[in-house]
C-alpha positions in Angstrom: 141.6 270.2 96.6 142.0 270.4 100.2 144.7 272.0 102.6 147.6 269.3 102.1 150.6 269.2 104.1 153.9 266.9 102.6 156.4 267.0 105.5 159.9 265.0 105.7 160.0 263.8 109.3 163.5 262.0 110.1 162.0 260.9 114.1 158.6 258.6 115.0 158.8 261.0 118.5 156.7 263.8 116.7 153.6 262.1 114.8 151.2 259.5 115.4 152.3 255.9 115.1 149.0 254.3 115.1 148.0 256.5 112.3 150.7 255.3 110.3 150.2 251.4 111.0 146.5 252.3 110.3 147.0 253.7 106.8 149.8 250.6 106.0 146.9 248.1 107.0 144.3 249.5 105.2 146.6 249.4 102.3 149.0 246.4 102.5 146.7 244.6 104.9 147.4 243.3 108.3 150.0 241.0 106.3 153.1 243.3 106.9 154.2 243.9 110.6 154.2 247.1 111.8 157.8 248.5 111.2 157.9 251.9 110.2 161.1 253.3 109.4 162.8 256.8 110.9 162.7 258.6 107.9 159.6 258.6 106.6 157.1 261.4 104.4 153.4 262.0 105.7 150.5 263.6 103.8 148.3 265.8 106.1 144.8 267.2 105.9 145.4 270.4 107.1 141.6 270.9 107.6 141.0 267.6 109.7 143.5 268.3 112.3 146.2 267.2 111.1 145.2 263.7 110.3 147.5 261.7 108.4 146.2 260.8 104.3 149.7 259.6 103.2 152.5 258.0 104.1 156.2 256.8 102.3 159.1 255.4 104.1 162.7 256.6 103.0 165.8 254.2 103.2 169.4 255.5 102.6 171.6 252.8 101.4 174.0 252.4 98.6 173.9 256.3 97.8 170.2 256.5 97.1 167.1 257.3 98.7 165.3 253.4 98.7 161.0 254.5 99.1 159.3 251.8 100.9 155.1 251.4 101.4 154.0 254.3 99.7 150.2 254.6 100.6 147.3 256.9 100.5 144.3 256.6 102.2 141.5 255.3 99.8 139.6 258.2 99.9 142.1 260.4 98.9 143.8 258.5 95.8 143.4 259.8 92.3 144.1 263.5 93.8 147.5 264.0 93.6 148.5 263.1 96.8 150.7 260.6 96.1 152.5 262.6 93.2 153.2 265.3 95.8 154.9 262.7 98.0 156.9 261.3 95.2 157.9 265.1 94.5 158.9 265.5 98.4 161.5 262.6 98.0 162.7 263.7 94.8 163.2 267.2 96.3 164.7 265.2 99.0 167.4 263.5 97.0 168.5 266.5 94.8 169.3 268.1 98.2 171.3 264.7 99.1 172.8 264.7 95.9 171.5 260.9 95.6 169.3 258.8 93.5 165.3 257.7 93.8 165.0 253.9 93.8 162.1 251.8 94.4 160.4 248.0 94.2 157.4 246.7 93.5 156.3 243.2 94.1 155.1 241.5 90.8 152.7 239.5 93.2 151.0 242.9 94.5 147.0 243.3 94.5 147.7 246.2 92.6 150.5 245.8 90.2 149.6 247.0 87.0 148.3 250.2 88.6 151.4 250.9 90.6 154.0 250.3 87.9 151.3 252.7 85.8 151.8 255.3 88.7 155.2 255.0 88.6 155.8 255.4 85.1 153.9 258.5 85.2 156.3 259.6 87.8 159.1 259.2 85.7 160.4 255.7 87.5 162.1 253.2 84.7 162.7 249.8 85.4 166.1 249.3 85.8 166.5 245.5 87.0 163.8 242.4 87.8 163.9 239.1 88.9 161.2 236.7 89.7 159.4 238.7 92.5 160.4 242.0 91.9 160.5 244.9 90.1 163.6 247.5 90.6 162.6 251.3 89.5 164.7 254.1 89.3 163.8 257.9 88.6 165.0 259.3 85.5 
């Protein structure tokens, strides 16, 4: 495994922004505008300058840390690398004192992979409707 970095970053001022957008369009697609949020986790190869692998938006609202677009580049999935950010929020929210919630979009490319993923991190569904999923960690 390479040298891999999982920073919490709470300000856009200190990384790159079109690395970001470039990693959310090569996973979601062009589809979702380019809003990235101020609280976000990155993934770094250490021994590629710095260059940003991974990405995962945090949200507080409603005394829980909400994750939004997790991503990794293709590349590097099916390493870990997303795990390791999922850890970094949950280490997050234990410090918080505040719970991990997620969604996934039923119509999503991916689906049955990322509610797969998520199971093996220890997410449960705890509510769906029509669209969506709602996970919670355990």
């Amino acid at each position: 495994m390479e040298n891999i970095s999982i920073d919490f970053i709470n300000s856009k001022i200190n990384i790159n922004y079109d690395e970001i957008i470039e990693l959310k369009n090569e996973c979601f697609g062009k589809r979702l505008f380019n809003y990235i949020p101020n609280n976000i986790i990155i993934a770094q190869n250490c021994n590629l300058s710095n260059k940003i692998i991974g990405y995962c938006g945090i949200q507080f609202y409603n005394n829980c840390l909400h994750l939004e677009s997790l991503c990794v580049k293709k590349e590097y999935r099916c390493n870990g690398i997303g795990k390791m950010i999922i850890d970094k929020a949950y280490e997050i929210s234990k410090l918080l004192d505040k719970c991990l919630k997620l969604e996934i979009n039923k119509n999503a490319l991916n689906f049955k992979k990322l509610l797969l993923f998520y199971n093996k991190c220890n997410f449960k569904i705890i509510k769906e409707n029509e669209n969506l999923l709602y996970l919670k960690l355990k």
